[in-house]
N, C-alpha and C positions, 0 to 999 in steps of 0.2 A: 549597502553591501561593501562600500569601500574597497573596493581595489582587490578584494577574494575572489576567488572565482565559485560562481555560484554551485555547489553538490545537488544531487538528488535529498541526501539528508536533511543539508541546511534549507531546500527548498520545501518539504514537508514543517519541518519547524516552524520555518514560517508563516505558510498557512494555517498553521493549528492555533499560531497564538494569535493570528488574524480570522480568526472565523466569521468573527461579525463585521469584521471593517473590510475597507478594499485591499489586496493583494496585487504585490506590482506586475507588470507583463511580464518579465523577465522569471517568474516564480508560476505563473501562470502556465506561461506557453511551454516551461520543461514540467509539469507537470501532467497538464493534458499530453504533451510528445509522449509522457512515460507510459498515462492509462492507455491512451492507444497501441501502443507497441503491448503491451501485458495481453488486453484485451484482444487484439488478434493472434499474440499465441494461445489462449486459449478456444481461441476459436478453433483456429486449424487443428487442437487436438484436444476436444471438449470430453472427451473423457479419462486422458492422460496424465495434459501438462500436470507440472505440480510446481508454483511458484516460488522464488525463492523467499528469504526475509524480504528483501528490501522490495521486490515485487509485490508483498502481500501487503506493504505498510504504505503503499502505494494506493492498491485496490482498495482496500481497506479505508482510508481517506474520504474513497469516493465510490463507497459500497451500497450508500443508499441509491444509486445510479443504477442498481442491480438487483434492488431488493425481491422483486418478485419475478426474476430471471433463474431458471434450474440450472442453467451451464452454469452461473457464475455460484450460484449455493455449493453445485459440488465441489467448482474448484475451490472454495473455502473448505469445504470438509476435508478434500486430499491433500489442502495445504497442512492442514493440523494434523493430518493423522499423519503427516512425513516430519512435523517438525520435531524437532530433537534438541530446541534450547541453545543456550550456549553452555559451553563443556567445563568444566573446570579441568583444572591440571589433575586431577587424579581419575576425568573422565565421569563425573557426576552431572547431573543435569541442576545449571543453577539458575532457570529461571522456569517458570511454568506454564502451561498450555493457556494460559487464560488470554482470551483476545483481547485486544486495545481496543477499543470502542472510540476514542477520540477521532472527531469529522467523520465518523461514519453517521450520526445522525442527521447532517446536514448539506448536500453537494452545491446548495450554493449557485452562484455564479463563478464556478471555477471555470 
């Protein structure tokens, strides 16, 4: 990682293109600190929260963790039925509902 300081973004990146190899601590341990922090908001408000992007691309990652869990199915539905894309300049929706599937089939030794 030379000398960058390590994001939430670049630590997802990382994992993804490491799936099947090991993943360093430093990528590890902000990413477990992030599912936990996510996953106890939606605890405290399992029929409300509604995550944001970078929360959901988080979950998301580490979904199969949650597969046969009802709180976390819903929070994926009110994720999507709140997201709205990113905007274009004249306020059009320029990307689509469709989920990323990448690392959600596998959680791994994360």
């Amino acid at each position: 990682m030379g000398g960058t300081p390590l994001t939430l973004a670049k630590a997802l990146e990382i994992a993804k293109e490491n799936q099947n190899g090991p993943v360093t601590p430093p990528v590890t341990a902000m990413l477990e600190r992030k599912i936990g922090d996510i996953w106890r908001r939606i605890q405290a408000q399992p029929n409300t929260y509604v995550m944001s992007q970078e929360e959901f691309s988080v979950f998301n990652y580490y979904r199969s963790r949650y597969d046969n869990n009802r709180v976390a199915q819903n929070a994926v539905a009110r994720f999507w039925s709140h997201y709205k894309g990113e905007s274009t300049v004249d306020g059009a929706t320029a990307s689509s509902k469709t989920p990323s599937t990448s690392g959600a089939q596998s959680s791994g030794n994360r």
